[in-house]
mmCIF file of the N, C-alpha and C atoms, coordinates in Angstrom:
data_MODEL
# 
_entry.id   MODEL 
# 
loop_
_atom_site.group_PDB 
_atom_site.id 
_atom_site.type_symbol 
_atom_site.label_atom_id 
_atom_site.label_alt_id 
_atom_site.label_comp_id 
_atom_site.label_asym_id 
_atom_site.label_entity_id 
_atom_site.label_seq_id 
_atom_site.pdbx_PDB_ins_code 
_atom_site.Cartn_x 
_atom_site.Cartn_y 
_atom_site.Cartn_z 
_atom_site.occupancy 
_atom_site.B_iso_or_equiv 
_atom_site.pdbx_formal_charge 
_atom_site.auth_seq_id 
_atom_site.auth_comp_id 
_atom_site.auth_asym_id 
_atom_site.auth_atom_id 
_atom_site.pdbx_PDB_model_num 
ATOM 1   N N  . UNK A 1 1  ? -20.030 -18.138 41.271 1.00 0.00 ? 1  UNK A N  1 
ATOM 2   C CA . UNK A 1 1  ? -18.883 -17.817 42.122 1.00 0.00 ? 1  UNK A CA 1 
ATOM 3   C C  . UNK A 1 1  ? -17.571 -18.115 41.381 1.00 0.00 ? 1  UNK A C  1 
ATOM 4   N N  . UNK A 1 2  ? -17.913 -19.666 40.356 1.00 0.00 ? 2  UNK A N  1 
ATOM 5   C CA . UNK A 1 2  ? -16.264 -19.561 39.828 1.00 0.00 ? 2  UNK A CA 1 
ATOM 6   C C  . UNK A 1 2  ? -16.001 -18.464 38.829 1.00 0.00 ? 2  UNK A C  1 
ATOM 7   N N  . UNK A 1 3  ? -16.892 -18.097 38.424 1.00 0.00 ? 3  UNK A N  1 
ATOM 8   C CA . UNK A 1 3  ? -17.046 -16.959 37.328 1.00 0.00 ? 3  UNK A CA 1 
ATOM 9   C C  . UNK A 1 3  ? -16.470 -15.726 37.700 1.00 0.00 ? 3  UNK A C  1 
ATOM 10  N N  . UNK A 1 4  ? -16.847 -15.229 38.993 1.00 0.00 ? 4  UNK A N  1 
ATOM 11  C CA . UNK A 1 4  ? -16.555 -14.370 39.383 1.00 0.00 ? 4  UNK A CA 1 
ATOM 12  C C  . UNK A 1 4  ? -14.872 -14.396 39.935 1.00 0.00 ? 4  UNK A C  1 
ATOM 13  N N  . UNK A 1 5  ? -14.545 -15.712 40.398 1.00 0.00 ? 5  UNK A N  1 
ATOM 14  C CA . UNK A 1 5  ? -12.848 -15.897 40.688 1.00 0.00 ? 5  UNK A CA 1 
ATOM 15  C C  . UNK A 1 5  ? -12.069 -15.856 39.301 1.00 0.00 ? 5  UNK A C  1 
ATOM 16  N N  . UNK A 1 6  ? -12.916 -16.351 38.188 1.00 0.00 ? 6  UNK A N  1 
ATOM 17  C CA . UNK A 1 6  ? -11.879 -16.669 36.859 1.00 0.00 ? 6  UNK A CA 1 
ATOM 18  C C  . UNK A 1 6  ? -11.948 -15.450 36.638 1.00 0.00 ? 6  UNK A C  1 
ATOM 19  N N  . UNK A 1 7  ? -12.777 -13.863 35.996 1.00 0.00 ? 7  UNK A N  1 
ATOM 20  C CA . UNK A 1 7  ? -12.790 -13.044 35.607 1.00 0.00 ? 7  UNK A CA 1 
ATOM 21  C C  . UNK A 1 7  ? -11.340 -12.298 36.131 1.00 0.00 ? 7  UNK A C  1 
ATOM 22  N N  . UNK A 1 8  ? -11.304 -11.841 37.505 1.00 0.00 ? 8  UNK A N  1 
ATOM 23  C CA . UNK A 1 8  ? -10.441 -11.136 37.469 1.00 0.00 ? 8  UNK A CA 1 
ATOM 24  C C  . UNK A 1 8  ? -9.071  -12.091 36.969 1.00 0.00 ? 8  UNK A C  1 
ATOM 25  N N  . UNK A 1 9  ? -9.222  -13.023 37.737 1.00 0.00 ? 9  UNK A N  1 
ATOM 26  C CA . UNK A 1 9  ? -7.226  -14.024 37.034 1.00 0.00 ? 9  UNK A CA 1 
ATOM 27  C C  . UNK A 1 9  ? -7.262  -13.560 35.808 1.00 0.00 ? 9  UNK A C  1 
ATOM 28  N N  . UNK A 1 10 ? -8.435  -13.842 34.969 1.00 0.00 ? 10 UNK A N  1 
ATOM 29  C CA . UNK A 1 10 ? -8.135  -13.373 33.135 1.00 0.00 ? 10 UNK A CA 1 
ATOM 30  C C  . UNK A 1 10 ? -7.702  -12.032 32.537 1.00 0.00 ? 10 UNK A C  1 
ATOM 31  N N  . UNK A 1 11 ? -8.178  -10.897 33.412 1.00 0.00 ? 11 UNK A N  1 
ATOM 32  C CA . UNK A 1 11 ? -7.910  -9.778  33.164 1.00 0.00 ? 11 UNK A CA 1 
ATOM 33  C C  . UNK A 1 11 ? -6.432  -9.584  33.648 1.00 0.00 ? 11 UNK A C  1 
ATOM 34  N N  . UNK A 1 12 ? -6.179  -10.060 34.892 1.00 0.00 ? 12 UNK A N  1 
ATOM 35  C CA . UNK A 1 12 ? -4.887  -9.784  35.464 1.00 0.00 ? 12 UNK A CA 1 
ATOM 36  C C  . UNK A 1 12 ? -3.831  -10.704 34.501 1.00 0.00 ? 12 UNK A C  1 
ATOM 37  N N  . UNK A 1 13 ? -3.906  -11.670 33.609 1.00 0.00 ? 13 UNK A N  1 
ATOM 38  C CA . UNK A 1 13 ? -3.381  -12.798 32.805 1.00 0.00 ? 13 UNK A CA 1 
ATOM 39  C C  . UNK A 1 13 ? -3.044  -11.992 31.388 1.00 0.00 ? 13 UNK A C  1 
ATOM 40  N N  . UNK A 1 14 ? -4.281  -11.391 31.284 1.00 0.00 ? 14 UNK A N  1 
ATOM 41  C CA . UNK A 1 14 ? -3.819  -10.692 29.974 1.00 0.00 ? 14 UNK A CA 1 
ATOM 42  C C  . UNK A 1 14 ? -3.518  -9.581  29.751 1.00 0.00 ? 14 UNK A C  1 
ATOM 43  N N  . UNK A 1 15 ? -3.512  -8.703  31.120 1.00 0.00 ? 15 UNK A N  1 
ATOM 44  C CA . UNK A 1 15 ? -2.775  -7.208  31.412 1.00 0.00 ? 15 UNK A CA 1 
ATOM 45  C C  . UNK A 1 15 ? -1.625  -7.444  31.422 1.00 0.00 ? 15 UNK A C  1 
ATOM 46  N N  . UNK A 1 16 ? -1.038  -8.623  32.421 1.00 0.00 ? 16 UNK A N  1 
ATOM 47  C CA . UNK A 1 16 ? 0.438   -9.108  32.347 1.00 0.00 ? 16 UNK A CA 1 
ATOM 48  C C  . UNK A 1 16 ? 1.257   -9.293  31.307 1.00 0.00 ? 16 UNK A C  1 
ATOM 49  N N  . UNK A 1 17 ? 0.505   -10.152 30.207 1.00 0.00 ? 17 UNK A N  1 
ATOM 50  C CA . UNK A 1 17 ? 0.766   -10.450 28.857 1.00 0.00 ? 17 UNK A CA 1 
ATOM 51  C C  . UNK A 1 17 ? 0.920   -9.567  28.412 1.00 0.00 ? 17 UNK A C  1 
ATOM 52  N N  . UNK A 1 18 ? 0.091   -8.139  28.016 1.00 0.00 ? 18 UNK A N  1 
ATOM 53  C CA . UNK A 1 18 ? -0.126  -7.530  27.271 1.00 0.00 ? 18 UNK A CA 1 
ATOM 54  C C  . UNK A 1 18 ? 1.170   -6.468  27.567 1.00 0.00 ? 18 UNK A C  1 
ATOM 55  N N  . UNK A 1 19 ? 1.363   -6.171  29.012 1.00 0.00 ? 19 UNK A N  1 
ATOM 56  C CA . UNK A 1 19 ? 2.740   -5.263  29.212 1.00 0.00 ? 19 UNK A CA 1 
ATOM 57  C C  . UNK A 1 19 ? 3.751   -5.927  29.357 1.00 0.00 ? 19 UNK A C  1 
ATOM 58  N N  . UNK A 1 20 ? 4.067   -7.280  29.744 1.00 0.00 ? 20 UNK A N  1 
ATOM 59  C CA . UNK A 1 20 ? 5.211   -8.295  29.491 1.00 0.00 ? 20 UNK A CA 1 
ATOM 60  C C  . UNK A 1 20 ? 6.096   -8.082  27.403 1.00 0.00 ? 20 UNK A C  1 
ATOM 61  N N  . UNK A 1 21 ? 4.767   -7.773  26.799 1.00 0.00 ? 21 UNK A N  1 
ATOM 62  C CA . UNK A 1 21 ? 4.839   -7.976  25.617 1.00 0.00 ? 21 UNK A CA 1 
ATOM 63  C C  . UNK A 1 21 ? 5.509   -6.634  25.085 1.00 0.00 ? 21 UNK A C  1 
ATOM 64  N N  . UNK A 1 22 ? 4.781   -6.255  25.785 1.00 0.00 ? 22 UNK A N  1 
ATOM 65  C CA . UNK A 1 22 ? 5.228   -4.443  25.352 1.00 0.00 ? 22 UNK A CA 1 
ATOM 66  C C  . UNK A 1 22 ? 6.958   -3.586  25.772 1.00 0.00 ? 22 UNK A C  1 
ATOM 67  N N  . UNK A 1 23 ? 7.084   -4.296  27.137 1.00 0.00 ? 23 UNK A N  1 
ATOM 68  C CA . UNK A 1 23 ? 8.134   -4.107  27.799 1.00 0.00 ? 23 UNK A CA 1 
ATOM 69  C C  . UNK A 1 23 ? 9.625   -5.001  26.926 1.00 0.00 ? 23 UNK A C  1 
ATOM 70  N N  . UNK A 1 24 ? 8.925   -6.195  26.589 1.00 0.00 ? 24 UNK A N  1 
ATOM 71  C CA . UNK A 1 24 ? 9.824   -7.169  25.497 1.00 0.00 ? 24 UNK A CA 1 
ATOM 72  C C  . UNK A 1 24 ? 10.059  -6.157  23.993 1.00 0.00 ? 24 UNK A C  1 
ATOM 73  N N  . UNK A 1 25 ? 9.155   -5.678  23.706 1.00 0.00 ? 25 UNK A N  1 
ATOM 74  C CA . UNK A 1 25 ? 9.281   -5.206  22.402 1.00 0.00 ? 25 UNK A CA 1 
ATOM 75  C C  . UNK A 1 25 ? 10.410  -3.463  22.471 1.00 0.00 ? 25 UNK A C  1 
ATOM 76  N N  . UNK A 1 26 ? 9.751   -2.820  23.540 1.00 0.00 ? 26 UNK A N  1 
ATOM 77  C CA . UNK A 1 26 ? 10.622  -1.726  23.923 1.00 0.00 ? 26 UNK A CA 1 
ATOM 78  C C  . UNK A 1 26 ? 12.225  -2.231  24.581 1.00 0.00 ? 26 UNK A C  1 
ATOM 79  N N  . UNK A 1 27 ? 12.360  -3.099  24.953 1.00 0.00 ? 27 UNK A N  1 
ATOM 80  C CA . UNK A 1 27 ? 13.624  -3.458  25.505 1.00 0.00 ? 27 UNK A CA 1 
ATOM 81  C C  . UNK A 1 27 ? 14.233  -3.629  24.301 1.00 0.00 ? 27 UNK A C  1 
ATOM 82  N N  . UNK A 1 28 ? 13.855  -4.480  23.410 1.00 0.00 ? 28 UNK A N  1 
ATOM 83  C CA . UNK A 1 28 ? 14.073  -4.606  22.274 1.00 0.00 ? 28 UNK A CA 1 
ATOM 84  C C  . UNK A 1 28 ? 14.646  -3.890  21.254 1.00 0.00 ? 28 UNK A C  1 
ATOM 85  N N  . UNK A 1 29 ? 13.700  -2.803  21.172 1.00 0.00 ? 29 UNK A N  1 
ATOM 86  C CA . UNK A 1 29 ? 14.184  -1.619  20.294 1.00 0.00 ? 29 UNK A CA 1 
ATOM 87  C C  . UNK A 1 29 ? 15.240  -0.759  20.905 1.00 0.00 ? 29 UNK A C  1 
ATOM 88  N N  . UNK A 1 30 ? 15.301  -0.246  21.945 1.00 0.00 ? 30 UNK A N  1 
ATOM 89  C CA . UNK A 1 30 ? 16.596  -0.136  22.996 1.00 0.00 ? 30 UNK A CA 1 
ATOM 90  C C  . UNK A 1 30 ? 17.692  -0.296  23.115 1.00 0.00 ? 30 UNK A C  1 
ATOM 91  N N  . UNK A 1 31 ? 17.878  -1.922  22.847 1.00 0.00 ? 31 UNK A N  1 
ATOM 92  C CA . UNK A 1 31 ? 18.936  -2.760  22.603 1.00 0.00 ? 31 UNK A CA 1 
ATOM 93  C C  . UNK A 1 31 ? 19.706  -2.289  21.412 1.00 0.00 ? 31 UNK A C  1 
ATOM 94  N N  . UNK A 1 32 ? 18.410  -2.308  20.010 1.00 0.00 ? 32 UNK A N  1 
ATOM 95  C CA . UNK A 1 32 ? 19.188  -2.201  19.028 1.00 0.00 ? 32 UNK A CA 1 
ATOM 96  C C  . UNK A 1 32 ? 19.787  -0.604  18.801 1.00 0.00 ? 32 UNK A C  1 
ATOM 97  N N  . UNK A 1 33 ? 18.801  0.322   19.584 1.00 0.00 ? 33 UNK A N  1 
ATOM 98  C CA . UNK A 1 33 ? 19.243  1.697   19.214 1.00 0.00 ? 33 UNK A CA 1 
ATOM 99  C C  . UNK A 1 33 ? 20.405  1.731   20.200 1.00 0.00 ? 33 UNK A C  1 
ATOM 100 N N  . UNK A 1 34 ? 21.050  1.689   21.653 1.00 0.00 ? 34 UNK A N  1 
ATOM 101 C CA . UNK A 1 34 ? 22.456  1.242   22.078 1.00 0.00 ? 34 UNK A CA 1 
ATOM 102 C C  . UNK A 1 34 ? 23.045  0.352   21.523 1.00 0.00 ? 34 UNK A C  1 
ATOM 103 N N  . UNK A 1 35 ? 22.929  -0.812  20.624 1.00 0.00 ? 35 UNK A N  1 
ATOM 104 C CA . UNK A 1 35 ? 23.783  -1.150  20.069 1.00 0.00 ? 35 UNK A CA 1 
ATOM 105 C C  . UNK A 1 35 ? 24.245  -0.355  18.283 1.00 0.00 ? 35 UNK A C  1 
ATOM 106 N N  . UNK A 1 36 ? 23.780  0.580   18.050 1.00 0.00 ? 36 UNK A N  1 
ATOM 107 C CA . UNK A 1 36 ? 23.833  1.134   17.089 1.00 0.00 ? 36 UNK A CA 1 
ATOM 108 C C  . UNK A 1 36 ? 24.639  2.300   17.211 1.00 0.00 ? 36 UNK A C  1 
ATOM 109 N N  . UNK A 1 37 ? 24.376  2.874   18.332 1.00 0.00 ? 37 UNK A N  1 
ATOM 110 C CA . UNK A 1 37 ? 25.327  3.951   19.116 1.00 0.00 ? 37 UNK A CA 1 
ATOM 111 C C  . UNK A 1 37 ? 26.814  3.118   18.797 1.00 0.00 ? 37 UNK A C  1 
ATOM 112 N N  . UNK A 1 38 ? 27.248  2.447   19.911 1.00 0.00 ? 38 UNK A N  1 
ATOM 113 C CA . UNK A 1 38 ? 28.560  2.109   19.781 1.00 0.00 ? 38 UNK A CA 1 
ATOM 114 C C  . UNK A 1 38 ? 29.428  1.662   18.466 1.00 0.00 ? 38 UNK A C  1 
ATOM 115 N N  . UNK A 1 39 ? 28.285  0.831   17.966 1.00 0.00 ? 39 UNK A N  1 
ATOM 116 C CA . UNK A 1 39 ? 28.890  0.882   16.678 1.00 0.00 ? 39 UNK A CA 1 
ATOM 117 C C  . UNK A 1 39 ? 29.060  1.488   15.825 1.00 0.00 ? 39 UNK A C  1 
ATOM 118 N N  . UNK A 1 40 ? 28.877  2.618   15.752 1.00 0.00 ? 40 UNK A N  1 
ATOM 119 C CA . UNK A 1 40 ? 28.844  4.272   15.143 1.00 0.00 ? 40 UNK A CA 1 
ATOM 120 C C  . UNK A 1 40 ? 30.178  4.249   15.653 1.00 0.00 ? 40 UNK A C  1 
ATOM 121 N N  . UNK A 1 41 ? 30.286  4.325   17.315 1.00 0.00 ? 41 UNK A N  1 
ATOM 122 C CA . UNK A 1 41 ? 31.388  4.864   17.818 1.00 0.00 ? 41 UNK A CA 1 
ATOM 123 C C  . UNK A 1 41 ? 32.969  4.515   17.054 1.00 0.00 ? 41 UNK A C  1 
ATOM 124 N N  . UNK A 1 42 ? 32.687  3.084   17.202 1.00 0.00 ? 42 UNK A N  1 
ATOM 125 C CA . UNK A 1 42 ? 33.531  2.101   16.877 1.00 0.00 ? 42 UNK A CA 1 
ATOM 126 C C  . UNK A 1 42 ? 34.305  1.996   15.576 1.00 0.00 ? 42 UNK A C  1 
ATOM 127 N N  . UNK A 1 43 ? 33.224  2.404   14.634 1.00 0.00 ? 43 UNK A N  1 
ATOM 128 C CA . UNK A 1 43 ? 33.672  2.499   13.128 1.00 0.00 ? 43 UNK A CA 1 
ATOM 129 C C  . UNK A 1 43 ? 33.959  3.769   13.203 1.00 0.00 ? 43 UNK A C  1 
# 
């Protein structure tokens, strides 16, 4: 029975992780491609 309660938390733990991570990395790249824009603008 605990087996069966830990399985899903782990999957749901590391789906979270796994698009937490992804969403961090795309925000990321985002950032730098709008901040690359303006500074185009700027210069």
């Amino acid at each position: 029975m605990f087996s069966f309660t830990f399985d899903p938390l782990a999957a749901i733990f590391g789906i979270s992780g796994i698009v937490g991570f992804f969403f961090f990395v795309s925000a990321a790249k985002k950032t730098s491609s709008m901040n690359t824009k303006p500074n185009k603008q700027l210069d």
